[in-house]
N, C-alpha and C positions, 0 to 999 in steps of 0.2 A: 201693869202699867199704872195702875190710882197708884201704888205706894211711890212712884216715882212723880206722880203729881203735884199725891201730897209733898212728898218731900222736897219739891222744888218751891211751893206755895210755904212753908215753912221756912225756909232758907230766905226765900223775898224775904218774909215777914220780919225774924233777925237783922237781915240784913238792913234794912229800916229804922227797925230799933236801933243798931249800930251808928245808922245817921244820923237819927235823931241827938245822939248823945253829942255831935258836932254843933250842936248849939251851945253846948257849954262854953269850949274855948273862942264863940264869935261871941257871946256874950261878955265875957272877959276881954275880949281883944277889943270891942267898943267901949266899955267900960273905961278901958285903962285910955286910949283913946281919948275919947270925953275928957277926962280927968288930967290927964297930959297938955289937952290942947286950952280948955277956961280955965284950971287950976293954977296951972303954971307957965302956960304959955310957950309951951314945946311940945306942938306934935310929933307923933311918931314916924316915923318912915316906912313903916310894915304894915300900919292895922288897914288900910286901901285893900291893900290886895289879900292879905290875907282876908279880913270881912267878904270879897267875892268869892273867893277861890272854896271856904268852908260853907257858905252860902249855896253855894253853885252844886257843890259836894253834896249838902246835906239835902238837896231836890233830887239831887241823880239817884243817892241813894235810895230817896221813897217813890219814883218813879213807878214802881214796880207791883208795888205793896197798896200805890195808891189804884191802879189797875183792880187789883184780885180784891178788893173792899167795893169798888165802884165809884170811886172816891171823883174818879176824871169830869170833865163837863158834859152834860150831852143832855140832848132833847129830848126827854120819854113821851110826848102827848101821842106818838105813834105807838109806843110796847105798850100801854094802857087798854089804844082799842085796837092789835092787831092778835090774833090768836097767838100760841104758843109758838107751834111750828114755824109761823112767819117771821116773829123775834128769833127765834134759832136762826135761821134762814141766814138771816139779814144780820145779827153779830158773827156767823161764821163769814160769810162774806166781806164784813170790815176788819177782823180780827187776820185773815188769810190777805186783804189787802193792805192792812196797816203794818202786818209783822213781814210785808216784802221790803215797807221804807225801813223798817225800823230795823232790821237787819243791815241792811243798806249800808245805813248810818252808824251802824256800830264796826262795819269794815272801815268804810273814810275815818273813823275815830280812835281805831285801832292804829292805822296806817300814821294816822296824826300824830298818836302816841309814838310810836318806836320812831317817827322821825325828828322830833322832837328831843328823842332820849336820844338821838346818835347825835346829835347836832348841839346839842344843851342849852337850846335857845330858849332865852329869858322874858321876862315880859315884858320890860321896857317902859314900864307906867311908871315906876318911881326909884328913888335913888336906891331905896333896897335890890329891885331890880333879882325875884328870886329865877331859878329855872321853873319852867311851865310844864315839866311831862309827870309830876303827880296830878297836879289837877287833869291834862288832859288821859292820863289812866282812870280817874278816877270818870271822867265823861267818858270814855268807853267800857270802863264796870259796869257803870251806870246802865248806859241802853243795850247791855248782854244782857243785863238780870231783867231787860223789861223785856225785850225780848223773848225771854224763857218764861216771863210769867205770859204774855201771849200765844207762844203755845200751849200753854196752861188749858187757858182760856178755852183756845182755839179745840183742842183734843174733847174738853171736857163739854162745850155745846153741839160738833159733834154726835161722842156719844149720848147726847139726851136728845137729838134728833131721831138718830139711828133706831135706840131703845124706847122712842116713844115718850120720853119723859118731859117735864114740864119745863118751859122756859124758867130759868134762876133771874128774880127780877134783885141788881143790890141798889140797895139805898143809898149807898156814901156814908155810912154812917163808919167812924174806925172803930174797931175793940180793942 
């Protein structure tokens, strides 16, 4: 069961870094943008949506990765003075409540997708006017892989409940 942990904790992680590299072409698409609209005085038709759509993209993808680091917000003045046991306690109990919505939302987001692809409905924001079921696949990649990094989560405090082991406290810090 860990090598399928790890292996899913690895795949976030790529899968992240694959996001990441999504800032490139929004870098570029504002860029040319910018450059389009005070340079010469013809903006484009594209760089709107496209700038959300790789925006939106490049969050879903680290959703996931930003979990399994500790990267999310949250309040530790409690896991500081509560023992070990009680921090397990109390993230398997949000983790097992969080990964019900978050599930959830990855069905309506799935469902959103393929309706979306049968129907080829567009976005409607500008005269480019692309179809919307990349980005909306890409919002239900998105919260699968967080998903799967919360049972990650979820398995691995768990078993350090079960075996007695210590509360894992993360800082946010990424490597």
């Amino acid at each position: 069961m860990f090598k399928f942990l790890d292996a899913v904790d690895s795949t976030v992680k790529w899968i992240a870094y694959i996001g990441a590299i999504l800032l490139l072409p929004l870098i570029i698409a504002m860029l040319t943008e910018v450059i389009s609209r005070y340079v010469f005085d013809a903006p484009t038709l594209w760089a709107y949506e496209t700038a959300y759509m790789l925006t939106g993209s490049f969050f879903l993808m680290g959703i996931g990765y930003t979990l399994q680091v500790g990267g999310h917000v949250k309040v530790d003045f409690l896991t500081d003075i509560l023992p070990d046991r009680a921090n397990l306690i109390i993230y398997i109990i949000g983790y097992a409540f969080t990964g019900v919505f978050v599930i959830w939302s990855t069905w309506g987001l799935t469902e959103s997708f393929l309706e979306t692809y049968k129907t080829g409905e567009t976005t409607g924001e500008s005269a480019w006017n692309p179809v919307l079921w990349p980005f909306r696949a890409m919002a239900a990649f998105g919260f699968f892989v967080f998903a799967l990094q919360i049972l990650v989560e979820l398995c691995r405090n768990v078993t350090r409940l079960v075996q007695g082991e210590p509360f894992e406290r993360k800082d946010g810090h990424i490597s």
